[in-house]
N, C-alpha and C positions, 0 to 999 in steps of 0.2 A: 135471905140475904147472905148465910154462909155458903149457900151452893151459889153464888154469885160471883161472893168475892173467890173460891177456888177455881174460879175456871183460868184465869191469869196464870195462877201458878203450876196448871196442867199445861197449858200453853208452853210456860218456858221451860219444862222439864226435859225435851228431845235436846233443845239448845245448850241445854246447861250438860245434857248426857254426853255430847259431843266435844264442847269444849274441855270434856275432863280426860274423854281419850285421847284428844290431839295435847293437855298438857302429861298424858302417862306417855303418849310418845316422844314428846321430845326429849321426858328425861330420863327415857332407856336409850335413845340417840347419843347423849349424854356419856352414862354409862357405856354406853360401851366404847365409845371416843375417847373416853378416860382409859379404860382396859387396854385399849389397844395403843393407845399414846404410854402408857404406864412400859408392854413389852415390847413395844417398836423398836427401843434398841437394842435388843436383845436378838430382834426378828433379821435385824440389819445387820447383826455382827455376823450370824449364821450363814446368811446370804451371804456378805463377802469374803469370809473364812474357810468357807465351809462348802455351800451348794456352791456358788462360783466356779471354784476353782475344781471342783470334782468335775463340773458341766462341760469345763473347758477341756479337760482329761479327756474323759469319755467324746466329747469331738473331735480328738484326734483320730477316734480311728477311722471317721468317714472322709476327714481331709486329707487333699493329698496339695501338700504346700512344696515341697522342694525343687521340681519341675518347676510350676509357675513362678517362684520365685528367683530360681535362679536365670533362666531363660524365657522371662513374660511373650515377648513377639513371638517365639518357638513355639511358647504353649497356645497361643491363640490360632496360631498357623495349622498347628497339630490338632485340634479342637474340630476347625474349619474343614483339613481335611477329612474326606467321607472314609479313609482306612483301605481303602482299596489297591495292590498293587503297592507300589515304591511313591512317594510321597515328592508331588510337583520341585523342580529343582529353587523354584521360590525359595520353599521351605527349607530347603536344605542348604543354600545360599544363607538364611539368616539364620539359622540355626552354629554355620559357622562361624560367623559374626558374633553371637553371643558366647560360642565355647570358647572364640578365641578373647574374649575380653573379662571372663570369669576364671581361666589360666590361673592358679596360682593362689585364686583365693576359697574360703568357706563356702560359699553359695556351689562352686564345682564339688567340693567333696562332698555338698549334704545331697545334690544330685546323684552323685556316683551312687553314693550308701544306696537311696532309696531302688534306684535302677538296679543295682545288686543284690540285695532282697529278693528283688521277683527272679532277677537270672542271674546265676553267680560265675562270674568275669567281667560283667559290663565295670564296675569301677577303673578295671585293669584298661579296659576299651577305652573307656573317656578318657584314662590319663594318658595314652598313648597316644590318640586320635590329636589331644588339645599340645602334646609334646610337638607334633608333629606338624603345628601350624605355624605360618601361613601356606595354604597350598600351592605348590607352583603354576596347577593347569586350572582355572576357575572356569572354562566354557564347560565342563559339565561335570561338575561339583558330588553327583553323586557317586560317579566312575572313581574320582582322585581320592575318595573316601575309601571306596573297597579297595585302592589299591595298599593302603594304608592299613587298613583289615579286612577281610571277606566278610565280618559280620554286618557290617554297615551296608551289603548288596542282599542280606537275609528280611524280609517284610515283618517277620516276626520282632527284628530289633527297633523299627519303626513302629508298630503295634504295640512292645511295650512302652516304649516312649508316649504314643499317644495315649493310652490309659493312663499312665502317671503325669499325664497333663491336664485332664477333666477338671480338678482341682475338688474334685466329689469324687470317692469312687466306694468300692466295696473290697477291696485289695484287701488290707490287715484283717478285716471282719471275715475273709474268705481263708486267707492266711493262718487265721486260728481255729477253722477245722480242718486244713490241709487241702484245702482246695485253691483254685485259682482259675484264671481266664486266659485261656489261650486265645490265639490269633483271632482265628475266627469268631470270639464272642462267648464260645461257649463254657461252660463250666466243668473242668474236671481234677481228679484226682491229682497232686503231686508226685514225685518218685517218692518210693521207699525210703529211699536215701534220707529225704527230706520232711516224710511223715511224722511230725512228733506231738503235736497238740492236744488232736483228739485223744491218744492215748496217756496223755499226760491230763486231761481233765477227766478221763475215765478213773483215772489213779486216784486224782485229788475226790472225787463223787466215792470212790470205794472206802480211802482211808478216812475218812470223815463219817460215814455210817459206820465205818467198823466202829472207830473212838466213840459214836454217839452210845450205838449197843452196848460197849464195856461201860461207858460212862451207867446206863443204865441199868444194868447188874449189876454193879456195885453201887450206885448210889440208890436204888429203892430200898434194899434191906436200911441203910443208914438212916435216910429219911423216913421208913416206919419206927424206926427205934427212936431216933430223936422228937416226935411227933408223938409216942406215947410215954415218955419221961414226963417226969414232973416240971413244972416251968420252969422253977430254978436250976435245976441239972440239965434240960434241954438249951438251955443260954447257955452257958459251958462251954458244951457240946457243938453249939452253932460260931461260938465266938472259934474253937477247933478248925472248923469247917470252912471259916474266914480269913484263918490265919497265914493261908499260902497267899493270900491278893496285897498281905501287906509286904511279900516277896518280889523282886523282879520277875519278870518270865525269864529274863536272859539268867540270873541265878540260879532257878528252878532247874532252867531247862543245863545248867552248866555241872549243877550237883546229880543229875541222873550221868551224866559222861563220869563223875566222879567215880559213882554207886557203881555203874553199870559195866564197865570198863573189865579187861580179864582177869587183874588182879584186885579188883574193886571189890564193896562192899557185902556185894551181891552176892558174886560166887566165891569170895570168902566163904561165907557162912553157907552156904549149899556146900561146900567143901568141906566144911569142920562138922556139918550134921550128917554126913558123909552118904548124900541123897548124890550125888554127883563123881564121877571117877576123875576126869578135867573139866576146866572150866568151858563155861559156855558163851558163846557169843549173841552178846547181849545188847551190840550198839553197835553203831554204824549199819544196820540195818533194819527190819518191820517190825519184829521184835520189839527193839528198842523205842522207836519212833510211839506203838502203839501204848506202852507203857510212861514214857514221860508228856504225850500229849493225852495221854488218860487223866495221867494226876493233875495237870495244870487246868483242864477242863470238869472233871467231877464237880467245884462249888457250884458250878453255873445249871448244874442238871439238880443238884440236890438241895438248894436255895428257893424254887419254885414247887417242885411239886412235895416240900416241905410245908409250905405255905397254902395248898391246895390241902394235906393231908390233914392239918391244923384244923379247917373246917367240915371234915365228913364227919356227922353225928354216931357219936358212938355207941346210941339207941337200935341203930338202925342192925349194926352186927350182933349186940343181945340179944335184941325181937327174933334172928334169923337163928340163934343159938337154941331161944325158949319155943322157938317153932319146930327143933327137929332137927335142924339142921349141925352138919358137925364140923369143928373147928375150920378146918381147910374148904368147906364147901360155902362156908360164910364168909371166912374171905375171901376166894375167888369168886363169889356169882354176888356179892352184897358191897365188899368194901372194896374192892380192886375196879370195879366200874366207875364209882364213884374220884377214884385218882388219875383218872385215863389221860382226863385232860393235864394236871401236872407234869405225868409222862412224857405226853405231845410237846408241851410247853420248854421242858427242860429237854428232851432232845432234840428237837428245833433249833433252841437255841444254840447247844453244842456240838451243833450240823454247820450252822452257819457260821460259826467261829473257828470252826476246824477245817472250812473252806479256806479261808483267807489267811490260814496259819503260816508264817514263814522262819521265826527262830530256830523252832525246835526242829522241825524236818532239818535244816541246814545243818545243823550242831549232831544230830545223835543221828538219822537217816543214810544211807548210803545214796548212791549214784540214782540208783532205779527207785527212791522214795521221794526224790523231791518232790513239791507238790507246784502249782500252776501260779501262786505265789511267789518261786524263787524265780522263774522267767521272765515275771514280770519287775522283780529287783534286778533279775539281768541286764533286760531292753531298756528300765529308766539308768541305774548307776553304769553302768558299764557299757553298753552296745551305742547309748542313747537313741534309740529306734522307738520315740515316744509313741507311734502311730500305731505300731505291733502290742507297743506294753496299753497301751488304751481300749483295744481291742479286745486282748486275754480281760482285762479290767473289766469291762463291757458283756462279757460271758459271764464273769462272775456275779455281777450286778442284776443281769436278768436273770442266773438262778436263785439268787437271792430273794430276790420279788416273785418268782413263782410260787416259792415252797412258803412264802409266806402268804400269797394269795391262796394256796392250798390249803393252806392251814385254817384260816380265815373260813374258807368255806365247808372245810369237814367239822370245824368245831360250831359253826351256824346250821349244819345239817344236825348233828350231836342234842344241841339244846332243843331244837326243833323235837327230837326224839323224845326227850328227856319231858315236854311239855306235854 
């Protein structure tokens, strides 16, 4: 009779096993609708604060709005046309029609600008051309134009017009390694003249490893010494090490022109230790730059691999001690492996923030030190060439993510080893 009565209750064991998964689902569904409802608006503020408006930046450099904007029929006309030769009298017929009714206002000057960008005199062209209207001979529009200037009979001033009408193009992204598209399509080098990008992000790529490498010679001694103090003398020490963030950078970077300057603080005291005959020049150029972007950068290298050095067991350099081994050879092959990744981590990080540096290069740096930052304060406050400053942006931003994807996978190679 009892193996009778259990056989019901073997029966509803699958049903009752089911129904207890479908009620564990619904209230991690639950849970996590609450989690995500809890930081949705936090998710939302970022979004429109934040990724937004970066997204919108960095689209600038692939759009090209000032054309189509200011002359829509022109740019469609120009689109339509296959680029071939001088550009049907259509085109050129409405083309005048629109320059002569933009005469005067914004939408003509933001044409000119971007036209003159790619060749410089067209702004002078288009105000002269659009001075110059209405034509008096309109049976063949394109003739009354070169009479007007020769460049208007050139296929090349039609070519760049029609590239700056696509309303997509690759212009500023080519622009910021010094290239560009001539007539025919293809892609080559700018003049000399004109050259300045590349070697201007080779600059910003040099003094950013330079500052990471000081950064790191002087801050590992620091971070082993604070890392083997006692806890309460290493707080101290770290509160020290913290103490420039409760500074401005503009500050920071305003007391090195102080310091640094010929009769500053600097070569005083190199003067009166009488290590120096006159003073030295200490600012407004690489010098300077690489010393007050050192100090403003050092917390950010010696805050991490502080915090890495905190947990290497200190068993492990005894063992290497009681085994034979002698001071310096137990810490180079025992504990210095052990802090690599710190290393990485803190000059990483003081790569990438010495990329996008703009105070202090402007303030203590000379002519030949600015870095690929101050161009791009150039193009947004002053030039407003938002398309060109979107572009440099846009270089910066993919090195960013590589060296971080780099990092990501040498230090996944690393633990891989380590296992």
């Amino acid at each position: 009779m009892a193996a009778v009565g259990a056989v019901p209750f073997a029966n509803d064991a699958p049903a009752q096993s089911a129904q207890l998964r479908r009620g564990l689902r619904r209230g991690e569904r639950r849970r996590t609708l609450l989690a995500f409802a809890l930081i949705a608006p936090l998710v939302l503020f970022l979004l429109v604060n934040f990724v937004a408006p970066i997204a919108m930046l960095l689209g600038r450099a692939f759009t090209e709005s000032e054309i189509p904007g200011a002359w829509p029929t022109t740019a469609r006309a120009l689109r339509e046309w296959n680029g071939h030769g001088l550009p049907p009298p259509a085109v050129v017929s409405g083309f005048l029609v629109e320059l002569a009714a933009t005469r005067g206002t914004p939408d003509l000057s933001a044409a000119a600008n971007r036209l003159n960008y790619e060749r410089p005199g067209s702004r002078s062209l288009l105000f002269a051309t659009a001075a110059a209207l209405p034509l008096a001979d309109r049976s063949d529009p394109l003739a009354a134009l070169a009479g007007i200037d020769a460049r208007w009979a050139d296929r090349d001033t039609w070519a760049m017009m029609r590239r700056a009408a696509q309303g997509v193009s690759t212009f500023y992204l080519l622009a910021a390694f010094d290239r560009r598209v001539d007539a025919a399509g293809g892609i080559q080098h700018v003049p000399a003249s004109q050259s300045i990008f590349v070697t201007v992000l080779a600059r910003t790529l040099w003094i950013s490893a330079i500052v990471a490498a000081l950064c790191a010679v002087l801050g590992y001694p620091l971070a082993y010494v604070l890392a083997r103090l006692p806890d309460h003398v290493a707080r101290v020490g770290l509160i020290l090490v913290l103490l420039p963030f409760w500074t401005s950078v503009l500050v920071r970077t305003s007391a090195w022109m102080v310091m640094l300057q010929e009769h500053g603080l600097v070569n005083d005291a190199l003067l009166a230790a009488g290590w120096i005959a006159e003073p030295l020049e200490l600012i407004y150029n690489r010098t300077g730059l690489y010393i007050a972007m050192t100090h403003v950068l050092l917390p950010y290298f010696v805050l991490p691999l502080y915090s890495v050095m905190k947990r290497v067991p200190a068993l492990t350099v005894r063992a290497a001690l009681s085994l034979g081994a002698s001071p310096l050879q137990a810490f180079w092959r025992v504990y210095f492996p052990q802090t690599l990744a710190g290393v990485a981590a803190g000059a990483l990080i003081v790569f990438i923030l010495a990329l996008g540096y703009y105070v202090t290069p402007a303030l203590v740096g000379g002519a030949d030190d600015q870095m690929i930052s101050y161009f791009i304060a150039l193009y947004t406050n002053q030039s407003l060439n938002w398309g060109m400053a979107a572009a440099l942006s846009l270089v910066l931003f993919v090195a960013t993510v590589l060296l971080l994807l780099l990092h990501g996978r040498l230090a996944g190679r690393r633990e891989l080893a380590l296992r």
